[in-house]
C-alpha positions as CSV (number, residue, x, y, z in Angstrom):
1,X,112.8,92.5,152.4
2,X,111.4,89.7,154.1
3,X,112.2,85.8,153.3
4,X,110.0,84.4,155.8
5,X,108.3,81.3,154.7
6,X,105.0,81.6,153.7
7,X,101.9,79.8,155.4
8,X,102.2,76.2,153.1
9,X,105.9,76.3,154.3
10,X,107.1,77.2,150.9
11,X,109.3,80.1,150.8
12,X,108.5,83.1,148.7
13,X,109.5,84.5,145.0
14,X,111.7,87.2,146.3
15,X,112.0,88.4,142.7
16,X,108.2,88.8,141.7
17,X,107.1,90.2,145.3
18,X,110.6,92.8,144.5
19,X,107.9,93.5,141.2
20,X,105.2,93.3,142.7
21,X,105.9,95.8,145.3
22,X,107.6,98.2,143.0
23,X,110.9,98.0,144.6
24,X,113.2,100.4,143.3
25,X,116.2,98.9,145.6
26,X,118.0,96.0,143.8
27,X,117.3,92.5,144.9
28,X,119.8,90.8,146.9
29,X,120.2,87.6,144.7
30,X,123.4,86.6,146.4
31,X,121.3,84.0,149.4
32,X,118.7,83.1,147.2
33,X,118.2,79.4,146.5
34,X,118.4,78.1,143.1
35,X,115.1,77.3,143.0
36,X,114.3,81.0,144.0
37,X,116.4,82.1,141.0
38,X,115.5,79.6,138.6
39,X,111.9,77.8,139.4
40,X,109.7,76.2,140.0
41,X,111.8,74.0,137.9
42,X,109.5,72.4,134.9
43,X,107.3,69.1,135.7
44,X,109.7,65.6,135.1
45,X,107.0,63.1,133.8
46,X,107.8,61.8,130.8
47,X,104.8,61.3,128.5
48,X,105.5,57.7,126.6
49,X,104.0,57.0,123.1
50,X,102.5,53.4,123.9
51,X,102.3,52.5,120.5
52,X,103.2,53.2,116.6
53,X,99.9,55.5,116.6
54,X,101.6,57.4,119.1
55,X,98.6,56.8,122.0
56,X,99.9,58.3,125.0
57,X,98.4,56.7,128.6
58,X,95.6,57.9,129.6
59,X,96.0,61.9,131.1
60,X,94.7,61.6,134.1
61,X,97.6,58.6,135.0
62,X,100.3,61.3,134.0
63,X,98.6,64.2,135.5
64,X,98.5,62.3,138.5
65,X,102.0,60.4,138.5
66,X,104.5,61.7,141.4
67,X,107.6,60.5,139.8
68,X,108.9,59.1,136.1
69,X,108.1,55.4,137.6
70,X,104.5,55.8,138.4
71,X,104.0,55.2,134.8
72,X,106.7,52.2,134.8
73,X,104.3,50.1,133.5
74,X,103.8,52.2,130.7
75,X,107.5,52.0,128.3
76,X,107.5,54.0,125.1
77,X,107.0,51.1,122.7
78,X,110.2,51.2,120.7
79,X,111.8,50.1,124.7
80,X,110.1,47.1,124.6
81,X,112.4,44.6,123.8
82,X,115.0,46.6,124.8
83,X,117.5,46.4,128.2
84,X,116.1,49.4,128.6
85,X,112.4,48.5,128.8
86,X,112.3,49.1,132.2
87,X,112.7,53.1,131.8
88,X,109.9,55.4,131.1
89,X,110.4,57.9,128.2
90,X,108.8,60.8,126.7
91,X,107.9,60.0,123.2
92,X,108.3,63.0,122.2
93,X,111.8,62.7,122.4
94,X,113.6,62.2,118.7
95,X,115.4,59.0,118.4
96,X,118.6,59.2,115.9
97,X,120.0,55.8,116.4
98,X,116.7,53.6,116.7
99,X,115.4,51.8,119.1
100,X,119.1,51.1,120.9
101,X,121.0,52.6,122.1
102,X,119.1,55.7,123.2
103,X,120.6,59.0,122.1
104,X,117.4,61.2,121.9
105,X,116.6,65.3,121.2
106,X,114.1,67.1,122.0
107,X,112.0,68.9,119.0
108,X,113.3,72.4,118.8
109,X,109.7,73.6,119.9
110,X,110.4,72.0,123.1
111,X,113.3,74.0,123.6
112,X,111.3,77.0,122.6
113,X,108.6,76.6,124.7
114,X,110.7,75.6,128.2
115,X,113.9,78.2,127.4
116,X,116.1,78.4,130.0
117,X,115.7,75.3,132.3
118,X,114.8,71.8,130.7
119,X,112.3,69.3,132.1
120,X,114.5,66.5,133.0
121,X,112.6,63.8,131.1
122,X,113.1,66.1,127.6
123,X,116.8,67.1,128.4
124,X,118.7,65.4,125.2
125,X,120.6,61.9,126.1
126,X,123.8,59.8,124.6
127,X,124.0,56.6,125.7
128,X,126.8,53.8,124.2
129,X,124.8,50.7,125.6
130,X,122.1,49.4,127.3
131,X,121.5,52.0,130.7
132,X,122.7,50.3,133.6
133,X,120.4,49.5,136.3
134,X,122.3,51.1,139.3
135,X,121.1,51.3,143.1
136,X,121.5,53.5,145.5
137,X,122.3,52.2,148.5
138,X,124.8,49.9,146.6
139,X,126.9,52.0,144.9
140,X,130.5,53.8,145.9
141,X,133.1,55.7,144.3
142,X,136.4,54.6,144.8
143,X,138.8,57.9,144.9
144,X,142.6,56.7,144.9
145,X,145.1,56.6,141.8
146,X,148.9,56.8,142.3
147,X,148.6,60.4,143.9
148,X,146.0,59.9,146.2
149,X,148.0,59.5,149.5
150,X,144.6,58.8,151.6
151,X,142.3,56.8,148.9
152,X,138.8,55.6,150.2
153,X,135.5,54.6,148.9
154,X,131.7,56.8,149.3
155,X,128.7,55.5,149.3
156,X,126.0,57.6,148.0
157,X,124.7,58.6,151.5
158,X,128.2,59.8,152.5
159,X,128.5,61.5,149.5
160,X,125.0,63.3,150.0
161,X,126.2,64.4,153.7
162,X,129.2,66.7,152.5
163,X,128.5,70.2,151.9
164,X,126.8,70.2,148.8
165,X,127.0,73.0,145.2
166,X,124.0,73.9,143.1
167,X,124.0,75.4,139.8
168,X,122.8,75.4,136.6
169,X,124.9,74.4,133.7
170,X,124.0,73.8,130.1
171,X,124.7,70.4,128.5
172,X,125.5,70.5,125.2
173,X,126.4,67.2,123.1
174,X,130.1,67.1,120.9
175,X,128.1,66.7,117.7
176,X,125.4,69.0,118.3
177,X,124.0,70.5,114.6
178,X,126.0,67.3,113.1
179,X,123.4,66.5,110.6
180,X,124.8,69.6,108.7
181,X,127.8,68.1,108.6
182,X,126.6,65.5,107.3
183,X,124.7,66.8,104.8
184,X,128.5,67.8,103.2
185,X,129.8,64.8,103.6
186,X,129.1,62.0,105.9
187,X,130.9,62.0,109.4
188,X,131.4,59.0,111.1
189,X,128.7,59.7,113.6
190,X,125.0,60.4,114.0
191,X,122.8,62.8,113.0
192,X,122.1,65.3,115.6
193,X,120.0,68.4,115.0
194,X,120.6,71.8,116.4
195,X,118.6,70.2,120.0
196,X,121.6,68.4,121.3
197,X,121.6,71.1,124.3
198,X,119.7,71.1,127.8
199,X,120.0,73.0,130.8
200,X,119.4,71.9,134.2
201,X,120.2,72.7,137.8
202,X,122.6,70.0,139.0
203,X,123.7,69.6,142.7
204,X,126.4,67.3,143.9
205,X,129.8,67.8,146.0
206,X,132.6,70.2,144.7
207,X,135.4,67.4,143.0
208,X,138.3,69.5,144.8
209,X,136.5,68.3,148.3
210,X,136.8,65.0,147.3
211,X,140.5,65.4,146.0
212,X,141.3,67.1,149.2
213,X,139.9,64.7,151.3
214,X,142.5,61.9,149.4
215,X,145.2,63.5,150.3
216,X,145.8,65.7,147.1
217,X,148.3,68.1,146.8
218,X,148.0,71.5,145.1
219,X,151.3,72.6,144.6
220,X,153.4,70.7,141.5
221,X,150.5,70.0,139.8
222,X,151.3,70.2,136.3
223,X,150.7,67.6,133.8
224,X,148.8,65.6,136.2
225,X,145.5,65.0,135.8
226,X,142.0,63.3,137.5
227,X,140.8,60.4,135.6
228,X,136.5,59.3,135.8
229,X,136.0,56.2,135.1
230,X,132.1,54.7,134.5
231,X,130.7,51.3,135.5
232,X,130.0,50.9,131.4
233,X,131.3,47.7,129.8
234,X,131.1,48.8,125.9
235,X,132.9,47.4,122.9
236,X,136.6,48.7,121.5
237,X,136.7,50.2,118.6
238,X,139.9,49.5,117.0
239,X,142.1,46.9,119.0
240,X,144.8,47.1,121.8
241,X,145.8,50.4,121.4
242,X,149.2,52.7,121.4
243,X,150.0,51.9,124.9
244,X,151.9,49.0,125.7
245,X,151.4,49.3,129.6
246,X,147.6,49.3,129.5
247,X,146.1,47.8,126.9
248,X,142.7,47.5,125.7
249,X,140.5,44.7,125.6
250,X,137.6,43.3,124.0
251,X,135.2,45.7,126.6
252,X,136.7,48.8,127.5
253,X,134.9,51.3,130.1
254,X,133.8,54.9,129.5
255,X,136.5,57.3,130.6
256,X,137.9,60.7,130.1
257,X,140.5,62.8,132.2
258,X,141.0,67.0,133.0
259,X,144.2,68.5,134.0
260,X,144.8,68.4,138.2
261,X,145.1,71.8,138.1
262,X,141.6,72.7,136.9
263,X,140.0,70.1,138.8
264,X,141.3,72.0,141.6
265,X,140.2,75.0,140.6
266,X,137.3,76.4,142.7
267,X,136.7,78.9,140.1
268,X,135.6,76.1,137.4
269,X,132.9,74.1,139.3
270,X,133.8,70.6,138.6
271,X,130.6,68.8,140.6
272,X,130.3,65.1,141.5
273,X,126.4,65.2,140.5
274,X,123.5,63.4,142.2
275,X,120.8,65.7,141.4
276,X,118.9,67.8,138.4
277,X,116.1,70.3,139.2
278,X,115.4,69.2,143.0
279,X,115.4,65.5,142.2
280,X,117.7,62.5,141.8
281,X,119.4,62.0,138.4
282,X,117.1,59.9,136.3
283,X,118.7,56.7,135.0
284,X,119.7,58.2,131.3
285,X,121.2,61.0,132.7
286,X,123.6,59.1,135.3
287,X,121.6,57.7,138.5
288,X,123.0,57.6,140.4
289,X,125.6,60.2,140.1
290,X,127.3,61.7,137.6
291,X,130.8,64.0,136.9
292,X,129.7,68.2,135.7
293,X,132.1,69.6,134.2
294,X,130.8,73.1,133.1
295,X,131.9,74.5,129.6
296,X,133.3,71.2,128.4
297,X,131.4,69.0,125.9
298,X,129.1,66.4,127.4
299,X,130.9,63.5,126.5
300,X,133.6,64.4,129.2
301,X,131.2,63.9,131.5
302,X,131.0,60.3,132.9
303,X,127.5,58.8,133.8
304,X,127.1,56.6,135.8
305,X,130.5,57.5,138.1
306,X,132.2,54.2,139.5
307,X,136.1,55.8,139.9
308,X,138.4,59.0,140.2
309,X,142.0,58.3,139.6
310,X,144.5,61.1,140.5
311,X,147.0,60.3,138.2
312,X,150.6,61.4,137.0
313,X,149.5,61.6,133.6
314,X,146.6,62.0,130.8
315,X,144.4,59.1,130.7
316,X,144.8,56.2,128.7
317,X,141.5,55.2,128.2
318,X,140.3,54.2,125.2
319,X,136.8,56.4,124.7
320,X,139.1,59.1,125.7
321,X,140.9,58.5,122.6
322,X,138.7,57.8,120.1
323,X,135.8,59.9,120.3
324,X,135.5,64.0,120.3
325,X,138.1,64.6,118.6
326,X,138.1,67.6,115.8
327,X,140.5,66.3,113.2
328,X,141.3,68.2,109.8
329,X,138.9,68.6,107.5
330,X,141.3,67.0,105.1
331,X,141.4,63.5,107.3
332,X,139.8,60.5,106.1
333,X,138.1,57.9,108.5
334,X,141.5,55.5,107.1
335,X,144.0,58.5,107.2
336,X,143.0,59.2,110.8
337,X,143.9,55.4,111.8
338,X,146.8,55.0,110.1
339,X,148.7,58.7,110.7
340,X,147.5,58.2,114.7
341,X,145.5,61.1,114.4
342,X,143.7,60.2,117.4
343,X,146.3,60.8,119.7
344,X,147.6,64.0,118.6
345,X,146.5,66.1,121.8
346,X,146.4,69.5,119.2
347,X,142.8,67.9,118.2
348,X,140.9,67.0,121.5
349,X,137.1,68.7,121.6
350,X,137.4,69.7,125.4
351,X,136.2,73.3,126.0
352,X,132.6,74.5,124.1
353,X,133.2,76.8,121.1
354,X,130.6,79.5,121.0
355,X,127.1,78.8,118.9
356,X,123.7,79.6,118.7
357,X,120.6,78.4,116.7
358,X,117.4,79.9,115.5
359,X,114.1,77.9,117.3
360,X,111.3,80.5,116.3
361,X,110.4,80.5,113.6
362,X,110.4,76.4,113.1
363,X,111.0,74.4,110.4
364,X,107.9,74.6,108.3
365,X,106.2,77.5,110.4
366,X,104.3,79.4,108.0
367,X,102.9,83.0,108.7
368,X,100.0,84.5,106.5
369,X,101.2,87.6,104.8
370,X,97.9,89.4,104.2
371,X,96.5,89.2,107.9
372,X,99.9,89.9,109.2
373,X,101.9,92.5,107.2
374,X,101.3,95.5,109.5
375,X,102.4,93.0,112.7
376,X,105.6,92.8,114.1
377,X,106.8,89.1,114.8
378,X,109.6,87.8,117.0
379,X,112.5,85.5,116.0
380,X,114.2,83.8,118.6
381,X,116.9,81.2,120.0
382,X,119.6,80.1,121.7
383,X,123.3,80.6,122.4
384,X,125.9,79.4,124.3
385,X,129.8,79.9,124.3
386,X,132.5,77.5,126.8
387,X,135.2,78.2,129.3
388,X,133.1,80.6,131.7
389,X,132.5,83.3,129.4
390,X,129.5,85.0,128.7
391,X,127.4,85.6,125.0
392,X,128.0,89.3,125.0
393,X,126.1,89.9,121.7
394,X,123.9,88.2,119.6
395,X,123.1,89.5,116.1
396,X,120.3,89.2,113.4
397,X,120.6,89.8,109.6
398,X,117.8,89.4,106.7
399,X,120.2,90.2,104.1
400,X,122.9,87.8,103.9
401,X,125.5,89.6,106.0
402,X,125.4,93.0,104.9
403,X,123.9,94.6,107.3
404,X,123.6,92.9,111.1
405,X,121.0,94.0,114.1
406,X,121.6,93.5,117.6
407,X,119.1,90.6,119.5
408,X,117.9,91.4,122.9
409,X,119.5,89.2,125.6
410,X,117.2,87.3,128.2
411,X,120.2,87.0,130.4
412,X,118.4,84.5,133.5
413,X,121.8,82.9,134.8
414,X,123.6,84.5,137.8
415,X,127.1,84.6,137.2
416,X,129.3,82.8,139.8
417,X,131.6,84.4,142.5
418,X,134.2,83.7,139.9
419,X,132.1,85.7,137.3
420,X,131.4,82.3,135.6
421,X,128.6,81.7,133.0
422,X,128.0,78.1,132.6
423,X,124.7,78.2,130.5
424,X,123.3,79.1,127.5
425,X,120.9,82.2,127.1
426,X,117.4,82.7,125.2
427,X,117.5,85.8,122.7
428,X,114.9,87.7,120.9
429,X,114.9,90.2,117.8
430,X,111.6,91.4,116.7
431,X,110.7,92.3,113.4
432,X,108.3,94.1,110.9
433,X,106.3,90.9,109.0
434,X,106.6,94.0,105.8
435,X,110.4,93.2,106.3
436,X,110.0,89.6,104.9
437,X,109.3,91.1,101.6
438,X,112.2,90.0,99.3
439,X,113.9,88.6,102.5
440,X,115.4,85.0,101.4
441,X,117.3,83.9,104.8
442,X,117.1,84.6,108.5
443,X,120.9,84.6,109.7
444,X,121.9,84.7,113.5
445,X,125.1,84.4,115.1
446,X,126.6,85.0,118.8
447,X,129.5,86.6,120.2
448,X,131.2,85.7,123.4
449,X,133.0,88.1,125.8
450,X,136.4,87.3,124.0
451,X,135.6,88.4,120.7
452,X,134.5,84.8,119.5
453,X,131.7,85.2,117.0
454,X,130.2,82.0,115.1
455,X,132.0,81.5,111.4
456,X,130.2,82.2,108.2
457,X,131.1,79.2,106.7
458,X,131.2,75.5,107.7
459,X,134.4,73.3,108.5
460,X,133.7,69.8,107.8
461,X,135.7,67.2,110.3
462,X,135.6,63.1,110.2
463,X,133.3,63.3,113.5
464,X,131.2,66.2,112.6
465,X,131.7,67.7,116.1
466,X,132.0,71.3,117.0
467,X,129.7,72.5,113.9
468,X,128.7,76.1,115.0
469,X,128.7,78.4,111.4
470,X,126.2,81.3,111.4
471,X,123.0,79.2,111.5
472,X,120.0,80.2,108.7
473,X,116.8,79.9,108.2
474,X,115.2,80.0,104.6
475,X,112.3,82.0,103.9
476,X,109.9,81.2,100.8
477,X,107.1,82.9,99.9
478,X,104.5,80.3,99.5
479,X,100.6,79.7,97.8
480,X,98.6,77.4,100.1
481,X,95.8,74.7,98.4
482,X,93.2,77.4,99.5
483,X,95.0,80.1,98.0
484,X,96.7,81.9,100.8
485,X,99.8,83.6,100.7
486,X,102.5,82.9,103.7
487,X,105.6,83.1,104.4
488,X,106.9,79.4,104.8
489,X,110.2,79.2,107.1
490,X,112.5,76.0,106.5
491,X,115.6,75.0,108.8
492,X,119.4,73.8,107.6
493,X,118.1,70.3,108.6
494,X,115.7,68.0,110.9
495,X,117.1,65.7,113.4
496,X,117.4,62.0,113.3
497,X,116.1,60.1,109.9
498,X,113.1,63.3,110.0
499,X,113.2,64.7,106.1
500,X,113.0,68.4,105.6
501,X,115.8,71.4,105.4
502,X,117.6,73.1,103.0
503,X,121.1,71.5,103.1
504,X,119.6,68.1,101.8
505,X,119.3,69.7,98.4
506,X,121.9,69.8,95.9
507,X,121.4,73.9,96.0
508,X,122.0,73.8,99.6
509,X,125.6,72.4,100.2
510,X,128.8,74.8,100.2
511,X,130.8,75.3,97.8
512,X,133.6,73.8,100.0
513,X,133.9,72.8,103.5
514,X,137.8,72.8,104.3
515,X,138.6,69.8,101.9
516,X,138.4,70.8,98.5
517,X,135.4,72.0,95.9
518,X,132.5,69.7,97.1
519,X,131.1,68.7,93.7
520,X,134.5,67.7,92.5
521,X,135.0,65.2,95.1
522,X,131.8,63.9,95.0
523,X,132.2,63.5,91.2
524,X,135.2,61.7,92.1
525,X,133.4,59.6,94.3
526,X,130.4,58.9,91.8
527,X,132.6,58.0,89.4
528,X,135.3,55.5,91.4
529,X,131.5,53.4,93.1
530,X,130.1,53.6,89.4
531,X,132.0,50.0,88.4
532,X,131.5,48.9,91.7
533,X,127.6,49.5,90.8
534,X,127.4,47.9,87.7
535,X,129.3,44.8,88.3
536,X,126.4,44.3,91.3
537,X,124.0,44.8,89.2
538,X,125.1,42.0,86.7
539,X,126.0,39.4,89.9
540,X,123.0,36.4,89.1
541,X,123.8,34.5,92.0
542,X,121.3,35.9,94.5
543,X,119.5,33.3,97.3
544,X,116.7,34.3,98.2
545,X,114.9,33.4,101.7
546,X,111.3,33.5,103.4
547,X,110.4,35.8,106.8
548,X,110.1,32.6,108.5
549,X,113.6,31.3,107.5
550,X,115.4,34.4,108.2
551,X,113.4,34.4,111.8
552,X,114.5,31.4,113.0
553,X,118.0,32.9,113.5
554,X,117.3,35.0,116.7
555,X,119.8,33.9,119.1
556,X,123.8,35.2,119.3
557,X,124.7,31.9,118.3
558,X,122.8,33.1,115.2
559,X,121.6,36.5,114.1
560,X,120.3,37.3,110.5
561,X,118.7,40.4,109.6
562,X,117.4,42.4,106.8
563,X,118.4,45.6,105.8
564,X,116.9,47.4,102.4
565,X,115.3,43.8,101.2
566,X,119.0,42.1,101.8
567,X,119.8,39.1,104.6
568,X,122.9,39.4,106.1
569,X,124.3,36.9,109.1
570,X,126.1,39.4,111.9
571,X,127.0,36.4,113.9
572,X,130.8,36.8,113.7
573,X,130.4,41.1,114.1
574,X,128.0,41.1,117.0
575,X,131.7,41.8,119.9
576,X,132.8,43.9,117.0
577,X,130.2,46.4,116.9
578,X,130.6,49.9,118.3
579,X,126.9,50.3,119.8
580,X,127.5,46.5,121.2
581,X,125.9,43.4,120.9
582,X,122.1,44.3,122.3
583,X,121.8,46.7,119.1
584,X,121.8,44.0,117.1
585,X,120.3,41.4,118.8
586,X,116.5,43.0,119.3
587,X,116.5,43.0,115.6
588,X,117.4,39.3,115.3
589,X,115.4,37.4,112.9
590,X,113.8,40.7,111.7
591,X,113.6,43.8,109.6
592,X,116.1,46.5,111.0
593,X,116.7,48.5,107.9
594,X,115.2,51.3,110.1
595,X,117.6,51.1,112.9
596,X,120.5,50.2,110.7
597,X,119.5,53.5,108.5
598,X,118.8,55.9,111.3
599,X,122.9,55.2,112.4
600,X,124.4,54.6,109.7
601,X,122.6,56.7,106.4
């Protein structure tokens, strides 16, 4: 078959005119771009929400903008104020830290709707700090480190003129479906829902070219490892640290390491990134480039790429260290500080565990019985597994595990010449709407080519990461105000400070999660804060001040805010806090029970 270009210059869908012609020979996918395979990659114009009514600009400006910054002048309005006002957002985006930092979902529906490739302006985001502002024509990586026997710098034009990878890969975030964790017992970190995932197609230079091209060995290459470090500034979290060679300062950069060995691994496509879906990075996703490592958690991957270190051993740095980590489920946030839990390399979140998530039906959906009991309706959602392999099965029950149907597999990505998989995959099960009858949950879990299938049961750990049991939807059998019957579907939990799901009930936490009968030790709890509670309730001495008072102390010489009705003065805190100074400060002088809530509840 033909690939000539057609008469706009674009080339051709091989795979639809294969359909369309009714080949019966199999398509040679092997020379097909990535675009071919996978597009036309979804639109990248983020639609902001210009105020709390959630006004959007006016259509015709987004239909008609060619890139995110034709509608610069337009920031969502929870930016403004923010170092980040410069950067056009998509409202719809959930925000589960506040205004600042920005560490944003997408709605599960989005996810729904898009599948396998993610617009770039909805793909999820983590961000410690303030975005830096980065440019192009400025900015080089340094390669050197105590292995490298030819170090050198690359500017981003070098970088772009060495021969270049493309592939898709599937993001997924450490504490993706956290907020279920949470819902046991609180984690020490946010609440993601089950949308901390994205997919795009990335393209950048293979790391071993770069490795090569410093001089890097590939024999004795045990132990080593290749150290990213970011351009970041963010504050420590717990002092100078365990090593007495490097220690840690006040500001620490964002870093992580992988084993030499893997990084020169062709098989494992570790990219140096400057690219999703046919465009630059956009600046919450790394502009202007980026480390890919596919199958590991995203927080191994460095935005924002200032330095790679070939190095004798493991990294030091701090954020490598102290965040995804998945600890005992009997480990306190004080046990893990003072037992140096965090440097027990047993416990490092590196490689995805397998997991999946129901998107259809959503939380909420409801589906009239009467007009819809002879119909068949289709449950779907994602899965994804780590390390390469593939989601071999997926599998559906209505009956709480006793009897399980197999999903049908919409299998998009090509496997690699390495028979890699490096993304997730979309999976349907269709079913009678008669079977709903009597049904109280949807389950779903995945398999993965080893065997791997998704526990039953949750294991709580201190960071809430790596939370992948069977996930299930609730269905209730509901009476509308006009007097309809439906079926009314409802989700573990929503994202973010959202309300809704099952879990946030009494009647919907565990028995146990790994650390003991749950309603034991939160009686213990209850009981131990009880004095605690009463004696504050008996204190007299309470000051109070006027909104103009508290606003005149706005500056980080002086910041006051409010949180639940109560003043406090975060002066002395601001270098200690772990999402730094700026989340604090755009709430000088104001009310920021919100943001203080959406982190911290």
């Amino acid at each position: 078959m033909s690939a000539d270009l057609l008469r706009d210059g674009s080339v051709p869908d091989l795979l639809k005119l294969a359909e369309n012609a009714g080949a019966k020979e199999e398509v040679d996918k092997s020379n097909m771009t990535c675009e071919q395979l996978y597009g036309p990659y979804p639109r990248a114009i983020p639609t902001p929400y210009i105020d709390k009514d959630e006004n959007t600009p006016p259509p015709e400006m987004v239909d008609a903008a060619k890139t995110m910054w034709d509608l610069k002048s337009m920031p969502d309005y929870r930016d403004k104020g923010t170092p980040d006002e410069w950067i056009p957002r998509d409202g719809r985006l959930v925000r589960l830290t506040g205004r600042h930092p920005f560490n944003v979902e997408p709605p599960l529906s989005i996810h729904n709707k898009f599948r396998f490739i993610t617009p770039s302006s909805l793909h999820y985001v983590r961000n410690h700090g303030a975005c830096p502002d980065l440019k192009w024509d400025e900015h080089k990586i340094k390669v050197g480190g105590s292995l490298a026997t030819n170090p050198f710098e690359i500017s981003m034009d070098e970088l772009v003129a060495m021969e270049p990878r493309e592939l898709p890969v599937t993001l997924v975030c450490a504490g993706n479906r956290r907020k279920e964790q949470n819902m046991i017992r609180q984690t020490i970190g946010f609440n993601w829902g089950p949308s901390g995932v994205s997919t795009n197609v990335w393209k950048g230079v293979m790391l071993r070219d770069l490795l090569l091209k410093a001089g890097v060995s590939e024999k004795n290459m045990s132990g080593k490892h290749v150290e990213f470090i970011g351009v970041e500034d963010l504050p420590n979290k717990v002092g100078p640290g365990p090593f007495p060679d490097e220690q840690w300062g006040k500001l620490v950069k964002y870093g992580t390491s992988v084993p030499l060995a893997r990084a020169m691994n062709p098989a494992y496509d570790i990219l140096i990134a400057y690219e999703a879906n046919g465009e630059v990075l956009q600046p919450d996703h790394g502009y202007p480039v980026r480390l890919i490592i596919p199958g590991y958690i995203g927080g191994r991957m460095i935005k924002w790429l200032a330095e790679i270190n070939i190095i004798e051993h493991e990294t030091k740095n701090h954020y490598h260290y102290h965040d995804n980590r998945i600890l005992p489920p009997h480990i306190t946030a004080e046990e893990s500080l003072s037992g140096g839990w965090w440097y027990k390399p047993e416990y490092i979140f590196n490689e995805l565990n397998i997991n999946s998530a129901i998107s259809q039906p959503d939380h909420n959906e409801t589906l009239g019985i009467a007009e819809n009991i002879d119909k068949d309706y289709e449950i779907a959602g994602y899965a994804y597994t780590g390390g390469g392999r593939s989601i071999s099965r997926v599998e559906v029950t209505l009956d709480g595990g006793t009897h399980w149907e197999l999903a049908t597999l919409d299998r998009k990505e090509q496997p690699t010449d390495y028979g890699m998989y490096w993304c997730w995959l979309w999976w349907g099960y269709k079913i009678r709407v008669a079977d709903l009858v009597g049904c109280k949950e949807i389950w779903v879990r995945a398999w993965d080519e080893s065997s791997n299938p998704q526990p039953t049961n949750p294991t709580w750990n201190l960071m809430g990461m790596g939370n992948n049991q069977v996930f299930r939807v609730k269905v209730h059998m509901d009476r509308t105000a006009s007097g309809k019957h439906v079926f009314r579907f409802e989700h573990p939990t929503q994202p973010g400070q959202q309300t809704g799901g099952w879990m946030t009930t009494i009647a919907g936490k565990p028995e146990a999660a790994g650390f003991g009968k749950l309603l034991e030790v939160q009686g213990e709890a209850m009981e131990s804060a009880a004095p605690a509670a009463k004696a504050a309730a008996k204190d007299p001495s309470k000051k109070t001040f006027t909104l103009e008072e508290i606003a005149k102390h706005n500056t980080e010489e002086d910041v006051w805010i409010i949180v639940k009705d109560r003043v406090y003065d975060c002066t002395e805190y601001l270098e200690l806090h772990p999402g730094g100074i700026d989340s604090i400060i755009i709430n000088a002088g104001e009310d920021a029970t919100e943001d203080f809530e959406a982190i911290h509840s």
